[in-house]
Structure formats: structure tokens, C-alpha cells
N, CA, C, O and CB atoms as a CASP TS submission, in Angstrom:
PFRMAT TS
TARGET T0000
AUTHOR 0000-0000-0000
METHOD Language model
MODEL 1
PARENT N/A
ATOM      1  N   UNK     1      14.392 -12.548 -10.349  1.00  0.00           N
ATOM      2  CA  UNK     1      13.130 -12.542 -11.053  1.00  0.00           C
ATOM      3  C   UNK     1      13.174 -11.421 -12.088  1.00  0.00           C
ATOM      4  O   UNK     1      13.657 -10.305 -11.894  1.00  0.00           O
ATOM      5  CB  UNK     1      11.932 -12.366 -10.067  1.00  0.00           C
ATOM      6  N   UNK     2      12.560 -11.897 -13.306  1.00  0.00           N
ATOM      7  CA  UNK     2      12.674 -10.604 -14.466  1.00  0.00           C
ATOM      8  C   UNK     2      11.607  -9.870 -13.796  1.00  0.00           C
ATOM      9  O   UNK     2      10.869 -10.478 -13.021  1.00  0.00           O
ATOM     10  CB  UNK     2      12.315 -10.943 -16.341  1.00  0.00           C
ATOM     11  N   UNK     3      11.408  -8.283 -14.075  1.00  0.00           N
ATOM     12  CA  UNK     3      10.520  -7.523 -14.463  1.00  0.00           C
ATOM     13  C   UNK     3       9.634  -7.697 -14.806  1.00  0.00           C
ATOM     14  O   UNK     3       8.749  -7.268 -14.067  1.00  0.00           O
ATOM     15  CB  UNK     3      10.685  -7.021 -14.980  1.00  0.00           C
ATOM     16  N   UNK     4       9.223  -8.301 -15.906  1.00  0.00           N
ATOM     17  CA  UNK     4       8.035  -8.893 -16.366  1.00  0.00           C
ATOM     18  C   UNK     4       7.055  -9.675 -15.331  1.00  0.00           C
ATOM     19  O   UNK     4       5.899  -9.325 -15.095  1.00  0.00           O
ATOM     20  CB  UNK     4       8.456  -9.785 -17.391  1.00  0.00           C
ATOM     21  N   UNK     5       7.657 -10.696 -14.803  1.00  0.00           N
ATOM     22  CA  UNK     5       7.151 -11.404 -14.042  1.00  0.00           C
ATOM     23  C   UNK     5       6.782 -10.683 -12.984  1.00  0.00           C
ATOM     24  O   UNK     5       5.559 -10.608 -12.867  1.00  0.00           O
ATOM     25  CB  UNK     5       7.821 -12.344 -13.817  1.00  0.00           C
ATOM     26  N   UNK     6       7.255 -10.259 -12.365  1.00  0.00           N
ATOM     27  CA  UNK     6       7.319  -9.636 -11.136  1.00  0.00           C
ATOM     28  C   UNK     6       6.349  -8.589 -11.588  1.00  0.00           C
ATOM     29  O   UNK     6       5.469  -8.593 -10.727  1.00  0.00           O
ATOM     30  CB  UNK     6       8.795  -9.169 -10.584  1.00  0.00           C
ATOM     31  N   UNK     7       6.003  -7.529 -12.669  1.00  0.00           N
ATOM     32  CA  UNK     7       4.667  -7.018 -12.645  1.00  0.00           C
ATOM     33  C   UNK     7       3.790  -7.670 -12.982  1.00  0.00           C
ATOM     34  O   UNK     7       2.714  -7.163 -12.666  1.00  0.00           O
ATOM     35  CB  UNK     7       4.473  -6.101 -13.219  1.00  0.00           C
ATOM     36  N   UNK     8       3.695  -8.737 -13.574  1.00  0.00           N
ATOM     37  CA  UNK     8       2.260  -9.795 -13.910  1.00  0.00           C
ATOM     38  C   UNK     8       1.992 -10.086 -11.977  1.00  0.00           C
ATOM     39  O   UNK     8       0.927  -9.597 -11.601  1.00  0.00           O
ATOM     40  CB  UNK     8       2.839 -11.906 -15.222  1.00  0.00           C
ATOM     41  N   UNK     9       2.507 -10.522 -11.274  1.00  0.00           N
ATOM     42  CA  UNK     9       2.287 -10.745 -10.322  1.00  0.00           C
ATOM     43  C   UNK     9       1.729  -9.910  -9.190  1.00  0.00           C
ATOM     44  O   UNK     9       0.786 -10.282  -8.492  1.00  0.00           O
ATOM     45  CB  UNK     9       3.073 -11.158 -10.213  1.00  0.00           C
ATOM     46  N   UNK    10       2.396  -8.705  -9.040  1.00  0.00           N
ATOM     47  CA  UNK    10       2.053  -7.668  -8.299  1.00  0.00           C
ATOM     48  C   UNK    10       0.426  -7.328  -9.049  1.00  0.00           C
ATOM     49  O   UNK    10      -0.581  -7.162  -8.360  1.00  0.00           O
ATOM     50  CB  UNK    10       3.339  -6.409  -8.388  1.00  0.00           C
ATOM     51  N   UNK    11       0.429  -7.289 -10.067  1.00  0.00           N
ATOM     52  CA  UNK    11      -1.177  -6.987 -10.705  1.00  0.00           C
ATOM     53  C   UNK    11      -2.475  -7.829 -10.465  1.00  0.00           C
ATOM     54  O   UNK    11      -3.672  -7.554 -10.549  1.00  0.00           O
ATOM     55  CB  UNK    11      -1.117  -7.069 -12.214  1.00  0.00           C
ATOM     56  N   UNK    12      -1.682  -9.116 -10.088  1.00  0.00           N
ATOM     57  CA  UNK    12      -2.572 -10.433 -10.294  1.00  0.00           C
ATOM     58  C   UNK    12      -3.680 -10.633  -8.880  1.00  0.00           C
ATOM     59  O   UNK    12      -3.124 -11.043  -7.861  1.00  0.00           O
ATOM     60  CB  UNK    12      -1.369 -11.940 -10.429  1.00  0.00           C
ATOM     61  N   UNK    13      -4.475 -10.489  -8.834  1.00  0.00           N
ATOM     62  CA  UNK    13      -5.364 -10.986  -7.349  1.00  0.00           C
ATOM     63  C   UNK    13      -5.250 -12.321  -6.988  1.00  0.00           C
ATOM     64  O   UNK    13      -5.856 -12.819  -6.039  1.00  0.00           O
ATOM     65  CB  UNK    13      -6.982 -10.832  -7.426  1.00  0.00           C
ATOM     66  N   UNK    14      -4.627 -12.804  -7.588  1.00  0.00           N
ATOM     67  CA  UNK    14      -4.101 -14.398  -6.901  1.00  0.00           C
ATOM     68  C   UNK    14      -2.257 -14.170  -6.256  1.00  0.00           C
ATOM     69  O   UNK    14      -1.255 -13.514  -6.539  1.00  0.00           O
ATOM     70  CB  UNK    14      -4.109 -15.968  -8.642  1.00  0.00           C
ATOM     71  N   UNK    15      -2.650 -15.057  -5.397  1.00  0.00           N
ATOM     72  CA  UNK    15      -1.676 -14.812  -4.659  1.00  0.00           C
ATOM     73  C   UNK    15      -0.474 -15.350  -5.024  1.00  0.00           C
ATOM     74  O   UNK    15      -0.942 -16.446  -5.336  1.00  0.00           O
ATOM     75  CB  UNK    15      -1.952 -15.106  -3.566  1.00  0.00           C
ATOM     76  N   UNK    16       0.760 -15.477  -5.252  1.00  0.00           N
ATOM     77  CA  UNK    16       1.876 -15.962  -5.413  1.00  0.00           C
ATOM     78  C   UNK    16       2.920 -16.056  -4.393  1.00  0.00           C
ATOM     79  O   UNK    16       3.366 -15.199  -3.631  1.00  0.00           O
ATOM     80  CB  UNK    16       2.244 -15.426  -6.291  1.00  0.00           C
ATOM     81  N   UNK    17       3.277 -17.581  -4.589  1.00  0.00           N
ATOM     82  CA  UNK    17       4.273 -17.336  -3.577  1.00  0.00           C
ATOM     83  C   UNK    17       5.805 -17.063  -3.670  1.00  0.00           C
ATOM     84  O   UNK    17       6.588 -17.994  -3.859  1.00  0.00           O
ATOM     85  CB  UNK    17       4.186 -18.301  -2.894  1.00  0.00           C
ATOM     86  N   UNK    18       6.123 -16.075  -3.566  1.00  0.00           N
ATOM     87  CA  UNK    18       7.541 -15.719  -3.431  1.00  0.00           C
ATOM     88  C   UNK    18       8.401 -15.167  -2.664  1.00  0.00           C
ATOM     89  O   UNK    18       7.865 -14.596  -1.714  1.00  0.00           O
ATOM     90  CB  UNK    18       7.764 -15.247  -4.047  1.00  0.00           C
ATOM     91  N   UNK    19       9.705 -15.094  -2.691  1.00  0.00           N
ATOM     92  CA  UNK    19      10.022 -14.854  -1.158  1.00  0.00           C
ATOM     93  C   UNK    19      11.303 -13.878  -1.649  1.00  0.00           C
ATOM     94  O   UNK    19      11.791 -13.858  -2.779  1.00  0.00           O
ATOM     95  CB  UNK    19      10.450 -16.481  -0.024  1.00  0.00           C
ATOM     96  N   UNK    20      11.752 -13.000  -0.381  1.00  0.00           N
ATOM     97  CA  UNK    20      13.254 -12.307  -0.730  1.00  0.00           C
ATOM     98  C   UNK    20      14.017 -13.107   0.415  1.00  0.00           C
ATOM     99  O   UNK    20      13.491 -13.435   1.478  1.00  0.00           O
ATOM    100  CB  UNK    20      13.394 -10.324  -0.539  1.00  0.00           C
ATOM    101  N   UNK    21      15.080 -13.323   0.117  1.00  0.00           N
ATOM    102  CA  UNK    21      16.214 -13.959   1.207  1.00  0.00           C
ATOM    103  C   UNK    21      15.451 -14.707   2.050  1.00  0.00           C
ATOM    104  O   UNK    21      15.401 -14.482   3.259  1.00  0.00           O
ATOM    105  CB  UNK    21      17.109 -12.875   2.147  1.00  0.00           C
ATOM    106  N   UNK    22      14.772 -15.695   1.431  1.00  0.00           N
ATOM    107  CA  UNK    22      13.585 -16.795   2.129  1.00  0.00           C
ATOM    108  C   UNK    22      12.441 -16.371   3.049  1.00  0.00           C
ATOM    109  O   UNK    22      11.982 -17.129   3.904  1.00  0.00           O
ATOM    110  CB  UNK    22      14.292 -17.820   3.056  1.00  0.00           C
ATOM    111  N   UNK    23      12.146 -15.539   2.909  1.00  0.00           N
ATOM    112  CA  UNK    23      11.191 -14.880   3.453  1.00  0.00           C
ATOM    113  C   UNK    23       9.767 -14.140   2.514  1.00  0.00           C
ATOM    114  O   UNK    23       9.694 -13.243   1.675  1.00  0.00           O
ATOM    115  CB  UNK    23      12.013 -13.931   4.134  1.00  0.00           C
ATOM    116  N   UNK    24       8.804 -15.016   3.145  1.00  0.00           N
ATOM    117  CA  UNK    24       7.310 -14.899   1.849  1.00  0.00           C
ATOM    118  C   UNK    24       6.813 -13.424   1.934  1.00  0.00           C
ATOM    119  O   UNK    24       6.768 -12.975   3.079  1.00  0.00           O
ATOM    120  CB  UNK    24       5.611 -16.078   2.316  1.00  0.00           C
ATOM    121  N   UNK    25       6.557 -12.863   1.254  1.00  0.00           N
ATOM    122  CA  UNK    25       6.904 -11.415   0.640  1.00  0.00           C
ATOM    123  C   UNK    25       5.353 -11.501  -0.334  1.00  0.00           C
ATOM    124  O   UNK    25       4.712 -12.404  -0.872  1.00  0.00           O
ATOM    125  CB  UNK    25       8.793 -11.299  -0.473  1.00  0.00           C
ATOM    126  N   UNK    26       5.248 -10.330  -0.216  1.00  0.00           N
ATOM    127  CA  UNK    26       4.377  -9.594  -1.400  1.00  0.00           C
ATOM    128  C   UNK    26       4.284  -8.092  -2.092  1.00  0.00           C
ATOM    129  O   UNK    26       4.244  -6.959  -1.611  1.00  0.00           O
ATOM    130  CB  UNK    26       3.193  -9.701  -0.976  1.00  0.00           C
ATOM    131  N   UNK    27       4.269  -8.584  -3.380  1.00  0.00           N
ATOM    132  CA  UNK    27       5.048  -7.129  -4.112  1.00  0.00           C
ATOM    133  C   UNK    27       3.955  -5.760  -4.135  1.00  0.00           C
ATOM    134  O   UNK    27       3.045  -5.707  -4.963  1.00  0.00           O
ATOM    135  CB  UNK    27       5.515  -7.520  -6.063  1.00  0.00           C
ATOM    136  N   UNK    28       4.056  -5.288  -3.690  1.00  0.00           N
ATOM    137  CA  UNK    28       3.474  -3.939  -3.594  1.00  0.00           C
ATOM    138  C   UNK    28       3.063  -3.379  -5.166  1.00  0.00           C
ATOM    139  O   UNK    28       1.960  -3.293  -5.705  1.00  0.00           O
ATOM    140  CB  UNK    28       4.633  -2.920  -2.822  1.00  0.00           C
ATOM    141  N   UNK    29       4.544  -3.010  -5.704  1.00  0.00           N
ATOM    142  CA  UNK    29       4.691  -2.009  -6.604  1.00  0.00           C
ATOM    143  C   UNK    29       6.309  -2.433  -7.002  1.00  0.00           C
ATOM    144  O   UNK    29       7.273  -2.571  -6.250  1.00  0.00           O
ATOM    145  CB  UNK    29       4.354  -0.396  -5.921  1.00  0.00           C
ATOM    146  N   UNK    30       6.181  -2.623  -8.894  1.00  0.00           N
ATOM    147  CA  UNK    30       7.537  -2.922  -9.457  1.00  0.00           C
ATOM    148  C   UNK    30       7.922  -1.569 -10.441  1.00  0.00           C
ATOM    149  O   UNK    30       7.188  -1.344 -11.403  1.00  0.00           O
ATOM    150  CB  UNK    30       7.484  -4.475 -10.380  1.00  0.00           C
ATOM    151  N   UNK    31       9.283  -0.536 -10.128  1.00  0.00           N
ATOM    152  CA  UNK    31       9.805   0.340 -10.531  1.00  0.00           C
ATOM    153  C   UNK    31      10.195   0.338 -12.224  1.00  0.00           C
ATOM    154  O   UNK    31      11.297   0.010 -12.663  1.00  0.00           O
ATOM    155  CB  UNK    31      10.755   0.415  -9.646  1.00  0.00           C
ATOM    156  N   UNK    32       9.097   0.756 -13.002  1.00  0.00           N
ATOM    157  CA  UNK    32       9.235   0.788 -14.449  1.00  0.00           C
ATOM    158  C   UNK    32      11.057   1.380 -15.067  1.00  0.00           C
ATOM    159  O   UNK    32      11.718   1.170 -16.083  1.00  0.00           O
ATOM    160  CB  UNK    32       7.840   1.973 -14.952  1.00  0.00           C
ATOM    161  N   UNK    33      11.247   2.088 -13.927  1.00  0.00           N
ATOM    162  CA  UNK    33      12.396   2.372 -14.490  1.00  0.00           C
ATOM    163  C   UNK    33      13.754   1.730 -13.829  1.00  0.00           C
ATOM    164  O   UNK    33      14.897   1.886 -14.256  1.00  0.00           O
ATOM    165  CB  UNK    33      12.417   3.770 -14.513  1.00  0.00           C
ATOM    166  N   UNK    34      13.520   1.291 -13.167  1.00  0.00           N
ATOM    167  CA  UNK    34      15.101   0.287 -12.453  1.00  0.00           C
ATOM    168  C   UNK    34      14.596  -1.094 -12.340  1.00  0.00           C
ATOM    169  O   UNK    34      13.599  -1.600 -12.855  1.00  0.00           O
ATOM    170  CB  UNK    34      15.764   0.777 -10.539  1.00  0.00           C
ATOM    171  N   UNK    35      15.627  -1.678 -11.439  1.00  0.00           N
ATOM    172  CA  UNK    35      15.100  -2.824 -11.525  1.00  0.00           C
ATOM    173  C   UNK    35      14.766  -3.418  -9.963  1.00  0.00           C
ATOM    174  O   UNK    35      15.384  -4.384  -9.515  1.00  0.00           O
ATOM    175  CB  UNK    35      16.054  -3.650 -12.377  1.00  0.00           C
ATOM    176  N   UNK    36      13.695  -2.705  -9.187  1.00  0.00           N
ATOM    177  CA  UNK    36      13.697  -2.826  -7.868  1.00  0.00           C
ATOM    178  C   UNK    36      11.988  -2.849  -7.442  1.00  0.00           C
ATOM    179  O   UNK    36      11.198  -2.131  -8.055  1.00  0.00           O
ATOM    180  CB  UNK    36      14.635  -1.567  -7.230  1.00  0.00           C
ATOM    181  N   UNK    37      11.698  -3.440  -6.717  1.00  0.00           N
ATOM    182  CA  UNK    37      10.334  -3.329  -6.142  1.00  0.00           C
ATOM    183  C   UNK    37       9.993  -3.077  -4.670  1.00  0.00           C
ATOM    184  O   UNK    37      10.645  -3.356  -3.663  1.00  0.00           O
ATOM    185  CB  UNK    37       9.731  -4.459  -6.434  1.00  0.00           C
ATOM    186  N   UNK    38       9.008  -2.581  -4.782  1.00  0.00           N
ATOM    187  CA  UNK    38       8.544  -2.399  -2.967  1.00  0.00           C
ATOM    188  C   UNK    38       7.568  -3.703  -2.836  1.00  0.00           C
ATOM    189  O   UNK    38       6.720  -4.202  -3.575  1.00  0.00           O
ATOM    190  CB  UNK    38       7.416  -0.593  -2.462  1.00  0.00           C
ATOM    191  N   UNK    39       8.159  -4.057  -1.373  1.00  0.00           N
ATOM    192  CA  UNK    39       7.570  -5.144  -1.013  1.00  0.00           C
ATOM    193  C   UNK    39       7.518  -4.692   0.130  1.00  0.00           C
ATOM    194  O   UNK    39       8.007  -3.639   0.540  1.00  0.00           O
ATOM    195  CB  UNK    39       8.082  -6.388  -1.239  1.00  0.00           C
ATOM    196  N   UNK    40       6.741  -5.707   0.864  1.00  0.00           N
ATOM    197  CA  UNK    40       6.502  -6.458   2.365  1.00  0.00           C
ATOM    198  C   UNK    40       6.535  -7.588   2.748  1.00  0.00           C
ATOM    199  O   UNK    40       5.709  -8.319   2.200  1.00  0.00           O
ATOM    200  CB  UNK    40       5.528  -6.356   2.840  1.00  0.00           C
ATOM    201  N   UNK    41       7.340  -8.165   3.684  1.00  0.00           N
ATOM    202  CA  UNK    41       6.714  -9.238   4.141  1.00  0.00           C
ATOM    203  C   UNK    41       5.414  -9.505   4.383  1.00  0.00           C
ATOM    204  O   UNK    41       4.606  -8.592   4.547  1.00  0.00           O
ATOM    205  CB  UNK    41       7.141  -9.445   4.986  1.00  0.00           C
ATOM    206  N   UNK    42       5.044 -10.901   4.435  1.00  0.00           N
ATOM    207  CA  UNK    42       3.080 -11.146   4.322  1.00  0.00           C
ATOM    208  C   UNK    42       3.238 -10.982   5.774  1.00  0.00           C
ATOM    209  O   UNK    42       3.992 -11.386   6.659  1.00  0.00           O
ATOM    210  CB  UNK    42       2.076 -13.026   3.638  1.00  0.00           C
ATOM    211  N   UNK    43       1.966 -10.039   5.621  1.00  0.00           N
ATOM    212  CA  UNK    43       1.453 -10.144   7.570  1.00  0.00           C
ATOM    213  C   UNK    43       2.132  -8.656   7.938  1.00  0.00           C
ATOM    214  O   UNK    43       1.536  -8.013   8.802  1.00  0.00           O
ATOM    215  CB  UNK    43       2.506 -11.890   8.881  1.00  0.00           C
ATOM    216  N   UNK    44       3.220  -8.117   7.406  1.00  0.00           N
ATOM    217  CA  UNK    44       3.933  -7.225   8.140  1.00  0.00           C
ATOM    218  C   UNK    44       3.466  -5.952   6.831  1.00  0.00           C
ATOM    219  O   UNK    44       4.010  -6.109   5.738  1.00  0.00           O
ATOM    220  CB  UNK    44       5.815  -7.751   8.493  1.00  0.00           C
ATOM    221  N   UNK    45       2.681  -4.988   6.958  1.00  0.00           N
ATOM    222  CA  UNK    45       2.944  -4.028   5.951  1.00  0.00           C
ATOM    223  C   UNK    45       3.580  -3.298   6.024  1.00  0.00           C
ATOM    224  O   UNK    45       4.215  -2.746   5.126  1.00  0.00           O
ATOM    225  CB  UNK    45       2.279  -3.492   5.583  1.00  0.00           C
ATOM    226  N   UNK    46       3.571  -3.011   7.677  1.00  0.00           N
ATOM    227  CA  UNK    46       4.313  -1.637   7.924  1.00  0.00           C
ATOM    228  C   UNK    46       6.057  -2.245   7.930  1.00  0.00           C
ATOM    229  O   UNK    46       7.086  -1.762   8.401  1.00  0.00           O
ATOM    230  CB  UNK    46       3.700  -0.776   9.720  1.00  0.00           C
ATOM    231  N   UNK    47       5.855  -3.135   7.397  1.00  0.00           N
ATOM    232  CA  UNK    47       7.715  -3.405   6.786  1.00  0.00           C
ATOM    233  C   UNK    47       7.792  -3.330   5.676  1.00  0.00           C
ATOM    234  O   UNK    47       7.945  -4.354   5.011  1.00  0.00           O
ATOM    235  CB  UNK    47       8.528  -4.774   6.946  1.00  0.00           C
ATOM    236  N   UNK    48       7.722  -2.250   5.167  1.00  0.00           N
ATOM    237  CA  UNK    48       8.087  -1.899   3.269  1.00  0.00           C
ATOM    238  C   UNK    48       9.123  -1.504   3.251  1.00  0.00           C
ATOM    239  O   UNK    48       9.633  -0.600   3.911  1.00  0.00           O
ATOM    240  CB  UNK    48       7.302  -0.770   2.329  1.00  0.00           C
ATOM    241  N   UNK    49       9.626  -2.303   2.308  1.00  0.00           N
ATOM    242  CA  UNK    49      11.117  -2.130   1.594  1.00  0.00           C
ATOM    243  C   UNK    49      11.265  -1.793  -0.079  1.00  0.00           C
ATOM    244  O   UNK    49      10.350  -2.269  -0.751  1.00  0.00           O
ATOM    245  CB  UNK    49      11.911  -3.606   1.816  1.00  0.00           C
ATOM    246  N   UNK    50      11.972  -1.277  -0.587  1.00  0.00           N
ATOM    247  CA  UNK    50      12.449  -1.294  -1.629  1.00  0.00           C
ATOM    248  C   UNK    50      13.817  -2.479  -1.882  1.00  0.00           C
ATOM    249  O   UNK    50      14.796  -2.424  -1.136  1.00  0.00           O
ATOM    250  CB  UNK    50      12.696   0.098  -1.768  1.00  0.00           C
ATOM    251  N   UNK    51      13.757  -3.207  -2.672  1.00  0.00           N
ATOM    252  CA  UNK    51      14.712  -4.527  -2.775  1.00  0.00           C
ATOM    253  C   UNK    51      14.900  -4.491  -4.576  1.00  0.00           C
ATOM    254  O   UNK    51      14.181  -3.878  -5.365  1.00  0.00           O
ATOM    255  CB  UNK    51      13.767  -6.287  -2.025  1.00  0.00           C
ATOM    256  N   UNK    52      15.923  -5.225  -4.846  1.00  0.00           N
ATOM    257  CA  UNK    52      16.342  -5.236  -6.019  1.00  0.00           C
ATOM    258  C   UNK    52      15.258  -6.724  -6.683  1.00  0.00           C
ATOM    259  O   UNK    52      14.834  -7.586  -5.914  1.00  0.00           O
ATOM    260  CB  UNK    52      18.179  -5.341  -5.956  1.00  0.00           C
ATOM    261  N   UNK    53      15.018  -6.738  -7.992  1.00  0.00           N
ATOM    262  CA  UNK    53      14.609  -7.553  -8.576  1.00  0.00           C
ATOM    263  C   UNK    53      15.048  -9.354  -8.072  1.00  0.00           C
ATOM    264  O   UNK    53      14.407 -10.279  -7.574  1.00  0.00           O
ATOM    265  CB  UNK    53      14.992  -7.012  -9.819  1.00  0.00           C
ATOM    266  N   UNK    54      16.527  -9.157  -8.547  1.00  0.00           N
ATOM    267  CA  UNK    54      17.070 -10.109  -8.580  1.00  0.00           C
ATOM    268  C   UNK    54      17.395 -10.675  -6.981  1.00  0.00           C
ATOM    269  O   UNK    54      18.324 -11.475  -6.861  1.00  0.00           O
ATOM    270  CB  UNK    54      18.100  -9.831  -9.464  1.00  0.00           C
ATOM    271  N   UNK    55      16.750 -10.324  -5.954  1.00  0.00           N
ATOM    272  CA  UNK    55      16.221 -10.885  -4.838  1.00  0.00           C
ATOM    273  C   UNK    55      15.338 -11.358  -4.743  1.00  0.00           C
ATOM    274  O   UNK    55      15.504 -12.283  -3.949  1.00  0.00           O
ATOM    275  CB  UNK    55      16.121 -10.403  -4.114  1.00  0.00           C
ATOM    276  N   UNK    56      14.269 -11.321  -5.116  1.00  0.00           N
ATOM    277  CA  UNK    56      13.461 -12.013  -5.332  1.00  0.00           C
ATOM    278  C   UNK    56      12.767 -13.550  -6.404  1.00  0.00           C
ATOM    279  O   UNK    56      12.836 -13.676  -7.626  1.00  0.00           O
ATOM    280  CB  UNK    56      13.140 -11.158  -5.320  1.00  0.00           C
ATOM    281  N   UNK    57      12.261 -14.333  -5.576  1.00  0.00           N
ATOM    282  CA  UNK    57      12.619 -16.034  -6.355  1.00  0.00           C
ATOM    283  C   UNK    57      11.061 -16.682  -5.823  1.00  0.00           C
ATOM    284  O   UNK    57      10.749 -16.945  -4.662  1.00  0.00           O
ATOM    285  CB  UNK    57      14.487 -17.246  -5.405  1.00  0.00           C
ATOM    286  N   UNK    58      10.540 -16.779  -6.591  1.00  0.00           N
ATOM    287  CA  UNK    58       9.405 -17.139  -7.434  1.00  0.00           C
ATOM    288  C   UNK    58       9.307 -18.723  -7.185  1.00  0.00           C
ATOM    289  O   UNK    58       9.969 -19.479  -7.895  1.00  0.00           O
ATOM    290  CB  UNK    58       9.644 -16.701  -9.075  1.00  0.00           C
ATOM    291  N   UNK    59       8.469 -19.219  -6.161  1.00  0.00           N
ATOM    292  CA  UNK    59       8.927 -20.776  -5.521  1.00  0.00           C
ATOM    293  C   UNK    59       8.048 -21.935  -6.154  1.00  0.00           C
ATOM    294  O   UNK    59       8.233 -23.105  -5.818  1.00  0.00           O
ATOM    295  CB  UNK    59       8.655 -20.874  -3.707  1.00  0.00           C
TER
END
């Protein structure tokens, strides 16, 4: 997923569905300066990760 996308989304109050390594995810916060975001799995917060962009796929 570009950058772009991936902050339109994290900003957006509608929900999107996307997933990392098939797993439905929601983006926290996307890193202006690399190319990585903090996520969670949905349902799980206290599972935050930092993951690379290009893991993530926009369904």
C-alpha cells in the first residue's frame, strides 16, 4: 500500500478494510518519514505493531 493511501485511511472515520498477512488490521498512525505504520489487529489493541507499508493490502 502507498503512503498516501494508507494516511487517507488512518484519518478517515469510516472504516476500511485491510489486512497485514491476512489478518483485518487497523492503522493507528502512518510514519511521515519511512515507510511503516502502527497498527493493530481489530479487536486486539493491546497488539500494536509497527509493520512496513508494503504489508499491508487494501481488500
Amino acid at each position: 500500500m502507498n503512503k498516501q493511501r494508507a494516511q487517507e485511511i488512518a484519518s478517515s472515520p469510516v472504516m476500511a478494510n485491510v489486512t497485514c498477512d491476512g489478518v483485518p488490521i487497523y492503522i493507528q498512525h502512518v510514519d511521515d518519514q519511512g515507510e511503516t505504520a502502527r497498527i493493530y489487529p481489530l479487536g486486539q489493541p493491546e497488539n500494536e505493531q509497527q509493520v512496513s507499508l508494503s504489508s499491508l493490502m487494501e481488500q
